[in-house]
PyMOL Python script that loads the backbone (N, CA, C, O; Angstrom):
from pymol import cmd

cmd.read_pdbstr("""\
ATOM      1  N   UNK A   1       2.229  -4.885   8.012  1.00  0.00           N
ATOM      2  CA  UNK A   1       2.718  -5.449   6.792  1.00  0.00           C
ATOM      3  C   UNK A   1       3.971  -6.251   7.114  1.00  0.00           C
ATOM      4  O   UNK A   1       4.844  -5.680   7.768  1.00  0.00           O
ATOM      5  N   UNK A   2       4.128  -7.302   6.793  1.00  0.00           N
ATOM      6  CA  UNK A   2       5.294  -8.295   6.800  1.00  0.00           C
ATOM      7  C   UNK A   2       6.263  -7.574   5.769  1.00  0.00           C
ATOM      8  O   UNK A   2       5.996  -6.907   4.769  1.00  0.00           O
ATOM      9  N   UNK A   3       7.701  -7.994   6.449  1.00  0.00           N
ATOM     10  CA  UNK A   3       8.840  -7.712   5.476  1.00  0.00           C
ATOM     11  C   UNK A   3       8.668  -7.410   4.260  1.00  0.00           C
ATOM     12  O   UNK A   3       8.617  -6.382   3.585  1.00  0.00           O
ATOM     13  N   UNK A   4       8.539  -9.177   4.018  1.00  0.00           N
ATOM     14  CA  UNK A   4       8.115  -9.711   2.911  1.00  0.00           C
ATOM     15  C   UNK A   4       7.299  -8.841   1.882  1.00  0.00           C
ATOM     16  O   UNK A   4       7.895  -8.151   1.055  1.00  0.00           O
ATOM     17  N   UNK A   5       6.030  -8.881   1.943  1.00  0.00           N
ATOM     18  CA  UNK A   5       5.239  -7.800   1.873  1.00  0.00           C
ATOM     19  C   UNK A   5       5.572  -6.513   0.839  1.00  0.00           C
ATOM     20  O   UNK A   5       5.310  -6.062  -0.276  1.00  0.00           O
ATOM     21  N   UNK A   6       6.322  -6.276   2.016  1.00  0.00           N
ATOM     22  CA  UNK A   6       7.235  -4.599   1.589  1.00  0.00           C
ATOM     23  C   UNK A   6       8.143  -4.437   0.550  1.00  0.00           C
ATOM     24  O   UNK A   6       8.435  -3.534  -0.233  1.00  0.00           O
ATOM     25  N   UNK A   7       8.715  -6.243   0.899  1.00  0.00           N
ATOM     26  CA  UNK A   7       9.366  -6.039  -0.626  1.00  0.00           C
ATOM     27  C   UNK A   7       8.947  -6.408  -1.811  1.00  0.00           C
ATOM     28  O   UNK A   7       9.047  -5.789  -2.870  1.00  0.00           O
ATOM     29  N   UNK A   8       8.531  -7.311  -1.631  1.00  0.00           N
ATOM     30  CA  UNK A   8       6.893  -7.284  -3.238  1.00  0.00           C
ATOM     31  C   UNK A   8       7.063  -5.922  -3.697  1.00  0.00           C
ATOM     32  O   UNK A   8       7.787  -5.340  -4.504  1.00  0.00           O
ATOM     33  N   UNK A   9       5.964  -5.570  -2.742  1.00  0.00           N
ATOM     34  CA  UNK A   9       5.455  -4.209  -3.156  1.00  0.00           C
ATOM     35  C   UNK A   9       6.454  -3.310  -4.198  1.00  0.00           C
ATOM     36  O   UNK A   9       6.334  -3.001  -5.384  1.00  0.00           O
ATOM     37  N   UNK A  10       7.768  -2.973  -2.916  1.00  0.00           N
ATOM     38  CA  UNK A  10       8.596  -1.898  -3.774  1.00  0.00           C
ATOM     39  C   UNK A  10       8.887  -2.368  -5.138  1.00  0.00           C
ATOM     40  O   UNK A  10       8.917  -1.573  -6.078  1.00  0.00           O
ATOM     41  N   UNK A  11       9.179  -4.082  -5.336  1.00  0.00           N
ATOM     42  CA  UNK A  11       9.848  -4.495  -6.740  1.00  0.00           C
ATOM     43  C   UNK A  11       8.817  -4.401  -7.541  1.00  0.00           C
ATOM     44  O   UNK A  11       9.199  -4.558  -8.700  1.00  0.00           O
ATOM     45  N   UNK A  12       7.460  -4.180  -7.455  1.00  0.00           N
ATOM     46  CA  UNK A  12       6.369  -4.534  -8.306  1.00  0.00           C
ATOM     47  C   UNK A  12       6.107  -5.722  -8.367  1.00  0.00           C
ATOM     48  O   UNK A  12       6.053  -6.242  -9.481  1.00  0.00           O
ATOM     49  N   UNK A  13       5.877  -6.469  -7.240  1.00  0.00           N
ATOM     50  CA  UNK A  13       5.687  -8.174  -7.466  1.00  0.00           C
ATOM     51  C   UNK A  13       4.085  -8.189  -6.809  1.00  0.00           C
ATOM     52  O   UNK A  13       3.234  -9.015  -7.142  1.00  0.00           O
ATOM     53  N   UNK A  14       3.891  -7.172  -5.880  1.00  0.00           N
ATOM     54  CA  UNK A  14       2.252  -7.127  -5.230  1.00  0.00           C
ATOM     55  C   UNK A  14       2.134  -5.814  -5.526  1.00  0.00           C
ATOM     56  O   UNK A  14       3.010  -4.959  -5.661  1.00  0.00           O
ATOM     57  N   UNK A  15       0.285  -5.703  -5.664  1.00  0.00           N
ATOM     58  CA  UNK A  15      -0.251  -4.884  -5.960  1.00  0.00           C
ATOM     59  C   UNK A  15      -0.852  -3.867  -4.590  1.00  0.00           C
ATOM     60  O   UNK A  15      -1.479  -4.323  -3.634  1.00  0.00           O
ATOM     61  N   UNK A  16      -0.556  -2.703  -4.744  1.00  0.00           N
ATOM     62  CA  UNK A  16      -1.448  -2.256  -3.178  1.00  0.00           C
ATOM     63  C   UNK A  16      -2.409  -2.906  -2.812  1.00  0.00           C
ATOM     64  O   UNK A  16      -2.622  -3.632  -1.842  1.00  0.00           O
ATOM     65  N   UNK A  17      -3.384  -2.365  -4.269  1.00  0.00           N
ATOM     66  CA  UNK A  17      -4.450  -2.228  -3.548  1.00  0.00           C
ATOM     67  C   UNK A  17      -5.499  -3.265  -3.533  1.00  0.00           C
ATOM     68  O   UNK A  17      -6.693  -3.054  -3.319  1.00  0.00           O
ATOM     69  N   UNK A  18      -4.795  -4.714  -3.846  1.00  0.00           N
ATOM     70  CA  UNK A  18      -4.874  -5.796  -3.810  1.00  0.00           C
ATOM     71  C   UNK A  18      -4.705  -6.163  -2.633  1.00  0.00           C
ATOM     72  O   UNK A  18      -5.671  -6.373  -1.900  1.00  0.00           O
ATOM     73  N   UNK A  19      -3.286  -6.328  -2.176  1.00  0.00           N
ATOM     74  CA  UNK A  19      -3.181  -6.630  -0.644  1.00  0.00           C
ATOM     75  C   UNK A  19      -3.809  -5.634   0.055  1.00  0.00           C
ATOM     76  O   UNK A  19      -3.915  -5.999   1.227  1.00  0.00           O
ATOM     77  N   UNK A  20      -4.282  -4.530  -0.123  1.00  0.00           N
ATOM     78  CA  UNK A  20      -4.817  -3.850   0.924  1.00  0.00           C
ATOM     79  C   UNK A  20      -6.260  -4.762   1.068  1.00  0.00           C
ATOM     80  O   UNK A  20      -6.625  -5.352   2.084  1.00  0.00           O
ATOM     81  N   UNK A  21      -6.816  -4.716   0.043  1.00  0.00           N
ATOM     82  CA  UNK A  21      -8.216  -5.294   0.201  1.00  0.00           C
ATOM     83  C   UNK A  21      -8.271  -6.593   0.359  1.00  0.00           C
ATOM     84  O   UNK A  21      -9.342  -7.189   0.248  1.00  0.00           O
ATOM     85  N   UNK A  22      -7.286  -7.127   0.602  1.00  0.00           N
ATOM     86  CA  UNK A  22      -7.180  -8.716   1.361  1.00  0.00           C
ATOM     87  C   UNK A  22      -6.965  -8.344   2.766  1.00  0.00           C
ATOM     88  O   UNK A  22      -7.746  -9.047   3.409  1.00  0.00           O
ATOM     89  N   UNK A  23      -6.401  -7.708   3.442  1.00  0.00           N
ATOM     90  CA  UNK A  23      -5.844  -7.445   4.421  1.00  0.00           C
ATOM     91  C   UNK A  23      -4.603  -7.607   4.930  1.00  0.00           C
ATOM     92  O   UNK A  23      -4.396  -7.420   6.129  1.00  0.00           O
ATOM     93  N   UNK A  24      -3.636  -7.973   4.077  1.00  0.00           N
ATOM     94  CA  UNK A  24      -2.318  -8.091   4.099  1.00  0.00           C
ATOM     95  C   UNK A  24      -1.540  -7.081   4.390  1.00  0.00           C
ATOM     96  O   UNK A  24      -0.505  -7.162   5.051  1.00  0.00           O
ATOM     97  N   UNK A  25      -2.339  -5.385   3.565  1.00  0.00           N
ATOM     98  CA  UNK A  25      -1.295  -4.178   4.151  1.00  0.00           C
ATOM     99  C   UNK A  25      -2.766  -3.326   4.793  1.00  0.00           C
ATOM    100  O   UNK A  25      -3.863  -3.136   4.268  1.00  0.00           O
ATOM    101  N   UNK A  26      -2.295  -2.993   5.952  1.00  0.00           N
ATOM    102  CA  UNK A  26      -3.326  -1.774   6.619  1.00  0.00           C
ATOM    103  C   UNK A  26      -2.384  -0.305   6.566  1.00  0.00           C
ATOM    104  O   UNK A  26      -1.193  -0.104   6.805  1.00  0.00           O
ATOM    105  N   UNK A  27      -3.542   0.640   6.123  1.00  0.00           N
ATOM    106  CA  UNK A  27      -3.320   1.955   6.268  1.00  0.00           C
ATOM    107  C   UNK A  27      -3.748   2.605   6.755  1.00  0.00           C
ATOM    108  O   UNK A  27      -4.905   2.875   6.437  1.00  0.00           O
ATOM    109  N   UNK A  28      -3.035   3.402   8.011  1.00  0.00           N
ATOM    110  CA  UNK A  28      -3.895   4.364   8.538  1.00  0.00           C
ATOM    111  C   UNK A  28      -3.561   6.042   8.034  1.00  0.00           C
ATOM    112  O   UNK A  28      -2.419   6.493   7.947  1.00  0.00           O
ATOM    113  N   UNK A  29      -4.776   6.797   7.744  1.00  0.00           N
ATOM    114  CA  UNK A  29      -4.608   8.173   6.980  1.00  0.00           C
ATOM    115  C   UNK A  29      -5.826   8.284   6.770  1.00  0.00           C
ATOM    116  O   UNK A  29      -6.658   7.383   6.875  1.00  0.00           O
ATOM    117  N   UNK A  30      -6.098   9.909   6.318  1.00  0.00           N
ATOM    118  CA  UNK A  30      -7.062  10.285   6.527  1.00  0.00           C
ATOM    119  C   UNK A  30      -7.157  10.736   4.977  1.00  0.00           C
ATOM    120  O   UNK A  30      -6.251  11.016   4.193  1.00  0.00           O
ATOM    121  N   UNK A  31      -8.412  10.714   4.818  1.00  0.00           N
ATOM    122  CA  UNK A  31      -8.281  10.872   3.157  1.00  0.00           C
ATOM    123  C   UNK A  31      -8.226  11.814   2.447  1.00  0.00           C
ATOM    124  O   UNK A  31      -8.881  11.856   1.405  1.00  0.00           O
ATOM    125  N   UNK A  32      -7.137  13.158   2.986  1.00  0.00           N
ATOM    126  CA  UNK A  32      -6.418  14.231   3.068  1.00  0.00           C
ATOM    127  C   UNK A  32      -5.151  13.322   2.248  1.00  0.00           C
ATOM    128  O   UNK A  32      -4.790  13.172   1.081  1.00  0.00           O
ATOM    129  N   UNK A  33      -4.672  12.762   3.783  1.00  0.00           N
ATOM    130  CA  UNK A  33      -3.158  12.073   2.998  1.00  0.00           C
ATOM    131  C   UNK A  33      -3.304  11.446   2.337  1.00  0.00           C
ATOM    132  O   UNK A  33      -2.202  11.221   1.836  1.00  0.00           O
ATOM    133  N   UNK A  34      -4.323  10.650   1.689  1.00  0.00           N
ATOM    134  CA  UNK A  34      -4.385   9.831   0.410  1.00  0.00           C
ATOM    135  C   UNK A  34      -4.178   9.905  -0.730  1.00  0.00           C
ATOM    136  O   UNK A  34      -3.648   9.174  -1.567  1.00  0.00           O
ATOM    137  N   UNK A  35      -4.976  11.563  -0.727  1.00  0.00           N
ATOM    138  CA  UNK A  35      -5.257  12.102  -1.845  1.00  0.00           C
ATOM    139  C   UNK A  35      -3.523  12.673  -2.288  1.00  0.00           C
ATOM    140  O   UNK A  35      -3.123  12.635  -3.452  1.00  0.00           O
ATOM    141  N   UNK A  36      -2.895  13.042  -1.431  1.00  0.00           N
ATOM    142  CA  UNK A  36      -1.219  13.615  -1.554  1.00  0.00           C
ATOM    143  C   UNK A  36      -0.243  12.109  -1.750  1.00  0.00           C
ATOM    144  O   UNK A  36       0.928  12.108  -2.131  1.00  0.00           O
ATOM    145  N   UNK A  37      -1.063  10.862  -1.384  1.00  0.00           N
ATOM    146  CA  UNK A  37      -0.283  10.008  -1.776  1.00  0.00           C
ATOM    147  C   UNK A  37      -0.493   9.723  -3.061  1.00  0.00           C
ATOM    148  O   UNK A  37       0.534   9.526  -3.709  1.00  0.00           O
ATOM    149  N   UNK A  38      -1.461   9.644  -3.603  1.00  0.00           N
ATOM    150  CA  UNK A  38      -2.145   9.513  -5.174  1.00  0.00           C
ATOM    151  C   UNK A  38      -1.120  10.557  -5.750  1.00  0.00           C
ATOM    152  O   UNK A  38      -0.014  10.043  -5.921  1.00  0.00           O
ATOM    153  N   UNK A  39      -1.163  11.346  -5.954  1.00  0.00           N
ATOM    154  CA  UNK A  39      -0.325  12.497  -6.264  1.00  0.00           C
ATOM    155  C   UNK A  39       1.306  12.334  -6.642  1.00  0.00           C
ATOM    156  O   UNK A  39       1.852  12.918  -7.578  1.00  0.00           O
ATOM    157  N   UNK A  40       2.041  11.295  -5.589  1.00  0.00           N
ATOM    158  CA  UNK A  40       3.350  11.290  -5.546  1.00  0.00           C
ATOM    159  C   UNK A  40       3.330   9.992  -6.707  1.00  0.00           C
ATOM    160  O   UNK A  40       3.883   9.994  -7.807  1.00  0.00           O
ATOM    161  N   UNK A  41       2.759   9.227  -6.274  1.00  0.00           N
ATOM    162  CA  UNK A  41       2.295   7.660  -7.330  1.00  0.00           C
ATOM    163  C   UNK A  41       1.636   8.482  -8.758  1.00  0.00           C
ATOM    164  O   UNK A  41       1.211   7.824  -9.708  1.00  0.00           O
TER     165      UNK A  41
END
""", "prot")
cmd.dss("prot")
cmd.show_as("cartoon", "prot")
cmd.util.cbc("prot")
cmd.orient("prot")
């Protein structure tokens, strides 16, 4: 993920799971930690 990117994200200017499915942000986790990230969001 670019800087940039990161800071979108935190201000609410990009969407995850938008850029994720462009390929702009990659995640690696297993869908254990996903499910605990859903959780905190």
């Amino acid at each position: 993920m670019a800087g940039d990117d990161l800071v979108a994200m935190v201000n609410g200017g990009l969407n995850f799971a938008k850029a994720w499915g462009s390929g702009r942000v990659k995640l690696e986790a297993n869908v254990f930690d996903l499910f605990r990230l859903r959780k905190l969001l």
